[in-house]
VEXTIDREN-252480 format. One record per residue (C-alpha): x, y, z. Coordinates in steps of 0.2 Angstrom, whole numbers, plus 2048, in hexadecimal, padded with zeros to 3 digits. Layout:
<recs>
- xx:yy:zz
- X:Y:Z
...
</recs>
This chain:
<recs>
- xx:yy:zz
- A29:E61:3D6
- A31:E51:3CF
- A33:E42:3DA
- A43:E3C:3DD
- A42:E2B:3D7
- A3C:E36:3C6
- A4A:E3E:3C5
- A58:E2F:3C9
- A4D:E25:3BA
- A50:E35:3AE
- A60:E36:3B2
- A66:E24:3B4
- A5D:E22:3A1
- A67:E31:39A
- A76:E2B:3A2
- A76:E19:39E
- A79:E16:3AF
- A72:E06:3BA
- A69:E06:3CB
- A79:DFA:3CE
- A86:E07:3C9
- A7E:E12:3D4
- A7D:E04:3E2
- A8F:E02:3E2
- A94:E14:3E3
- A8C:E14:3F3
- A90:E04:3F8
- A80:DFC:3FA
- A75:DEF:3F0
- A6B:DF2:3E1
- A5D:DEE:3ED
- A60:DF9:3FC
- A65:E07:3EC
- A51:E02:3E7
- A4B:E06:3F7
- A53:E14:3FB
- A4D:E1B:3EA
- A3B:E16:3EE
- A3B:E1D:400
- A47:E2D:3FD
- A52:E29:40C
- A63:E2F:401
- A6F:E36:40E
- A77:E49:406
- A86:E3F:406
- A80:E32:3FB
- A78:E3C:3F0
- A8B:E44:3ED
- A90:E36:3E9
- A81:E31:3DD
- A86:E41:3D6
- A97:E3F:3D3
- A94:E2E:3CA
- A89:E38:3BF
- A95:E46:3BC
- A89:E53:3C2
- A88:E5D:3D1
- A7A:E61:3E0
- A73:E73:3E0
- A66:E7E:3E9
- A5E:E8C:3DB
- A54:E99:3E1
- A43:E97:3DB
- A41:EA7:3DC
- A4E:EAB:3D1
- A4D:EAE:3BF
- A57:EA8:3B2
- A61:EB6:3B1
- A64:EBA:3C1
- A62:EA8:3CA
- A72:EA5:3D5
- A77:E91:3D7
- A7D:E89:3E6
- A89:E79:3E6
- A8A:E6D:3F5
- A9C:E67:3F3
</recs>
């Protein structure tokens, strides 16, 4: 399993999106964003929001499922 801090860097660097962009959607400094990051304390709503900046969405996939068969669940 990928790390979350991984993930954010691989999607902020596809994105072209800045730790400070993200900051300010939620609100709180680069270095409090930096922290949360390094310690993985995002709150479900924050990571909506993260999200949302990002134009993509949260899911739970079974990891059971196969491709074909897989069934997707979107936190809204």
């Amino acid at each position: 399993m990928v790390a979350l801090k991984d993930t954010f860097k691989n999607i902020k660097d596809s994105r072209k999106v800045t730790n400070q962009e993200m900051a300010d959607a939620l609100g709180i400094s680069k270095q409090n964003f930096s922290n949360k990051i390094q310690r993985n304390t995002f709150s479900p709503d924050e990571l909506v929001k993260i999200a949302e900046l990002l134009d993509m969405e949260i899911a739970f996939i079974d990891k059971k499922a196969t491709v074909n068969d897989g069934e997707k669940f979107v936190i809204m």
